[in-house]
N, C-alpha and C positions, 0 to 999 in steps of 0.2 A: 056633452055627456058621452055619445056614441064613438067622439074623439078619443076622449079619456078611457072607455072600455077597450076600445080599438089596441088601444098604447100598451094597457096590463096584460092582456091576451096574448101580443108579441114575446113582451117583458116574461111571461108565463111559460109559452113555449119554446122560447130561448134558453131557459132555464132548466126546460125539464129535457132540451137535446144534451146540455150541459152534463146534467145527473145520468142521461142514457150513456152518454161519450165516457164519461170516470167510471160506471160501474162495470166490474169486471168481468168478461166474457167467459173467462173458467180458469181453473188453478193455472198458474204459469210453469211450464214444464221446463222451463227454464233454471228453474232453482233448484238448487242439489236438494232439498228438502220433499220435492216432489215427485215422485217415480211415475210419468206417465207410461203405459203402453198402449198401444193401438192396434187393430188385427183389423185387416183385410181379408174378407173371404176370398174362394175361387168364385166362380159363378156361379150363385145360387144364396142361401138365406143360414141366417144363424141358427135356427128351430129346422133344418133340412134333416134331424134326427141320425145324422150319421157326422161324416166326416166335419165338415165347419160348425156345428152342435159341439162337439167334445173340444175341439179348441176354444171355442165360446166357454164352456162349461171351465176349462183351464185359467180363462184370462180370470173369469168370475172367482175364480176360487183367488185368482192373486189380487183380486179387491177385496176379498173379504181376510184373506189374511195375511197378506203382506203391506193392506192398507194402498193398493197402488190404484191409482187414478182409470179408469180403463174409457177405452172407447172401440168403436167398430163401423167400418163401413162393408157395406155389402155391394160388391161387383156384381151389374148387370151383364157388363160386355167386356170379354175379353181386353180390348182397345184401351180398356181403361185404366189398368193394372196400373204403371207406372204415375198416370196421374193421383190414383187414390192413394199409395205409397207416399207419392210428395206431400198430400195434404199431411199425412203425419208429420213426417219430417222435418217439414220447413214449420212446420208447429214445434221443434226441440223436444219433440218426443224420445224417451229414453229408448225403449224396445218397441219395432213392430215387428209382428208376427205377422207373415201373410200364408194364405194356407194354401197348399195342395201344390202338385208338381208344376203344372203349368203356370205357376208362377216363380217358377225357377229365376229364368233370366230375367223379368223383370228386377228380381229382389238382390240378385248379384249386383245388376247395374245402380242401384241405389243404395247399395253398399258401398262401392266405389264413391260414388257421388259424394253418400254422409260419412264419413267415414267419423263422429262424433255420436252416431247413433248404433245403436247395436240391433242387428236385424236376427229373429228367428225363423227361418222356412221350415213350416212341416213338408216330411215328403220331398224334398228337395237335396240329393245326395251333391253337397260338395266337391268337387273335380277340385276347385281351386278353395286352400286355405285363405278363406280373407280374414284378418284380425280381429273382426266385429262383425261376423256374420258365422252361423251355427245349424246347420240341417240337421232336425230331425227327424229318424228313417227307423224304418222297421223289418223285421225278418218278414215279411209278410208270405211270402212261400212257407214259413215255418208253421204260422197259422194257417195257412189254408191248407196246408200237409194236415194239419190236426183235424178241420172243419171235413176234408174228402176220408178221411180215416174212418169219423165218428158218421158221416152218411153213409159207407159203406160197410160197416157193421151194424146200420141200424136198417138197411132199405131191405124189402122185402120180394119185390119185383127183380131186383138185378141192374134196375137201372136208374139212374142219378143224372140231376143235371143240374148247371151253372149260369146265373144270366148276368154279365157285367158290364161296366160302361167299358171303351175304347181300350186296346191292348196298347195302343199307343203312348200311356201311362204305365211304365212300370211297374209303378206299386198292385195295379190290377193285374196286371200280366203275371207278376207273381201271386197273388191270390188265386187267382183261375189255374193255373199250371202246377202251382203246392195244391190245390183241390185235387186236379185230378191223379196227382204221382201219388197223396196218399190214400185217396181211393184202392186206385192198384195194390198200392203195399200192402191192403189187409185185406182186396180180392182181386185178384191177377185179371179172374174172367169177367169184373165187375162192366157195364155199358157208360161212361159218362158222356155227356153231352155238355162242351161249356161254349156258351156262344156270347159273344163280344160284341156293343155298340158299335158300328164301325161304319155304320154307312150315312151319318150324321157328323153336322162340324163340334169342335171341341165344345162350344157353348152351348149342348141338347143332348149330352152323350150324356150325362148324369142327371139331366133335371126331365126327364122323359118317361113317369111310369106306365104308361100308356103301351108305351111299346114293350118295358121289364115285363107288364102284364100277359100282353100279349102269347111273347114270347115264353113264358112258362107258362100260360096255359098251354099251347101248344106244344109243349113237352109232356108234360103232365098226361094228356087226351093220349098220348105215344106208350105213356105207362111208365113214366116218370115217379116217381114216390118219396124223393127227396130233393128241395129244391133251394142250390144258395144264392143268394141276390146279395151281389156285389157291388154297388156302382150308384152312392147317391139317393137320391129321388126315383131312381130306374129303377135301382134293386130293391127298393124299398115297393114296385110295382107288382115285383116277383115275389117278394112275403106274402103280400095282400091275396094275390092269387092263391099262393098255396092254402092260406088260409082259405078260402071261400070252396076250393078243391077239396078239401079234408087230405092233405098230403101232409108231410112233416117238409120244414124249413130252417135255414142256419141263414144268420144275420149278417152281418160286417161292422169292422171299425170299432164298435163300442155293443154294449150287451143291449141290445135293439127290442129285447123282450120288455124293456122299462120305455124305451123313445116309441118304437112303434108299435101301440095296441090294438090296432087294428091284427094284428097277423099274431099274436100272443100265442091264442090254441093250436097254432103253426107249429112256433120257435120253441127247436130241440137246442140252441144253443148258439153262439155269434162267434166269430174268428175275430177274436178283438188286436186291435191295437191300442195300447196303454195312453191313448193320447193326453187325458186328460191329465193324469199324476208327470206325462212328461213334458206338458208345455209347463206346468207349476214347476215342477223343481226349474228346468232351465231359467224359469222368470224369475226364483228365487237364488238362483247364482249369477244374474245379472244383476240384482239390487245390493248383492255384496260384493259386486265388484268381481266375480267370479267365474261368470259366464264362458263357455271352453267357445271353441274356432274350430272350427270343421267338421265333423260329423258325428252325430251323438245318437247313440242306437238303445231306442226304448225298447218297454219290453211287449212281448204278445202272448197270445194264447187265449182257453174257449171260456166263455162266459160261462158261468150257471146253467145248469139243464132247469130249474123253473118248477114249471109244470107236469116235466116229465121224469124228473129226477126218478120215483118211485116206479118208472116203466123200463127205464133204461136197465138191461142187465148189468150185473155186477161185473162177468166178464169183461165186457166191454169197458166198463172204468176202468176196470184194472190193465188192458190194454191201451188204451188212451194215456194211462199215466207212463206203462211203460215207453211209449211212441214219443210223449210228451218229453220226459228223460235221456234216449236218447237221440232225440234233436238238440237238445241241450250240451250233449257232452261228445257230441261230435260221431259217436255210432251210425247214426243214421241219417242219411243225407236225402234233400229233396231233389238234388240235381237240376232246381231251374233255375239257368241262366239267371242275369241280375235283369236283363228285358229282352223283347222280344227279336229276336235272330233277322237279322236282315235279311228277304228271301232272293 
């Protein structure tokens, strides 16, 4: 008898490796029928309410209406870029999007490699046209021209300040540098203070509010009255502060008065970039076959005033639009370089 149970029990489990082994592990992306895309954060988390959130919020939108398969892996370490890339890839993933500049060269080099895959980098400006590879970049000087504009006709002490992650990222460098030229442009004698993660390695310059916080209190205690937080996790250190300060605050990346509610009765308004509407359209001209090669510039400009809408004067709109206009049409220039000056 304990022979015969012994015998069904193998007979059982063999069976059921059998049913484990045929059923299928996830849609084959393999088949033209199936659009996978995959994104790779920088380091740090999909819900980080700033930058790797609005690319999340992009892919999300291309599952829900382009019906595309999605998936995500979240980078702890640096070191690991290239491997988290290959797990897409060598999965016959259609699009991976990896996000933020330091994952530049990673996502070149694995363009080369798949060249059967089409790779998106946000924040990644193109040097070289590869055939299946597409950066998308942003004026982001443009925006922070608008964000230092709108602190500088709203601050009341004379002086403003900026907390971001590392200049060593372009994309910040131009936010902090469009902060402060358009401060100046609408008060010459305005004070700005913009200070830069830098004394930290690439993997803590943006996931560190600790120190965003910090650091705008310590402006703030100076007689600071407007505070932008640029930079991640960091900058989202400096909302929070300003918030608990009673100062006024400007966001980054995406309208930060919906992601971060903690600093709500802060946020006079966010220097956004258009991430989310510009990883969808690219994801939906890559599924037609459509997708462009080399560098694709979304668009920017300031969130919603919110809460403050009704306090803002009118003036000031109406300057804001005009500032806003001519960055547009080429009148009025921010004059920051595209990164920081080699000293």
């Amino acid at each position: 008898m304990y022979k015969k149970f012994g015998l069904l029990l193998v007979v059982l489990l063999l069976a059921s490796s059998v049913m484990t082994a045929c059923k299928p592990a996830g849609p084959d992306c393999s088949k033209a029928d199936v659009f996978c895309v995959g994104l790779v954060t920088d380091v740090g988390k999909v819900d980080d309410k700033s930058f790797n959130q609005s690319a999340y919020e992009g892919l999300k939108q291309a599952e829900k209406e382009l019906g595309a398969t999605v998936k995500y892996i979240e980078t702890t370490d640096s070191k690991d870029y290239a491997k988290n890339i290959d797990t897409f890839a060598t999965a016959k993933y259609d699009v991976i999007i990896t996000v933020g500049y330091n994952l530049g060269e990673a996502t070149v080099a694995a363009a080369k490699k798949y060249p059967s895959v089409k790779f998106l980098g946000i924040d990644q400006f193109q040097s070289e046209a590869l055939p299946n590879a597409v950066g998308l970049i942003f004026d982001e000087d443009k925006s922070g021209f608008m964000a230092g504009a709108l602190a500088g006709l709203m601050t009341k002490t004379g002086k403003i300040g900026g907390v971001l992650g590392t200049d060593a990222v372009a994309p910040v460098w131009k936010f902090g540098e469009g902060y402060r030229a358009g401060a100046l442009y609408v008060k010459p004698d305005i004070e700005v203070n913009v200070i830069y993660h830098n004394d930290v390695g690439f993997d803590k310059t943006f996931i560190d509010p600790e120190w965003g916080k910090t650091t705008a209190v310590s402006m703030i205690d100076k007689g600071v009255d407007v505070v932008f937080g640029a930079g991640g996790k960091t900058g989202n250190g400096a909302l929070g502060a300003a918030a608990e300060k009673g100062v006024m605050a400007i966001g980054v990346d995406t309208d930060q008065y919906l992601t971060v509610t903690e600093a709500q009765k802060a946020l006079i308004s966010s220097a956004m970039k258009l991430i989310v509407p510009g990883v969808f359209d690219l994801l939906k001209l890559a599924k037609d076959g459509k997708m462009p090669s080399g560098n694709y510039v979304g668009l920017v400009g300031l969130a919603p005033f919110h809460d403050y809408d009704a306090t803002i004067p009118a003036e000031v709109k109406t300057k804001l639009q005009e500032i806003d206009k001519g960055l547009k049409d080429g009148t009025i220039k921010t004059n920051v370089p595209p990164a920081k000056p080699a000293s």
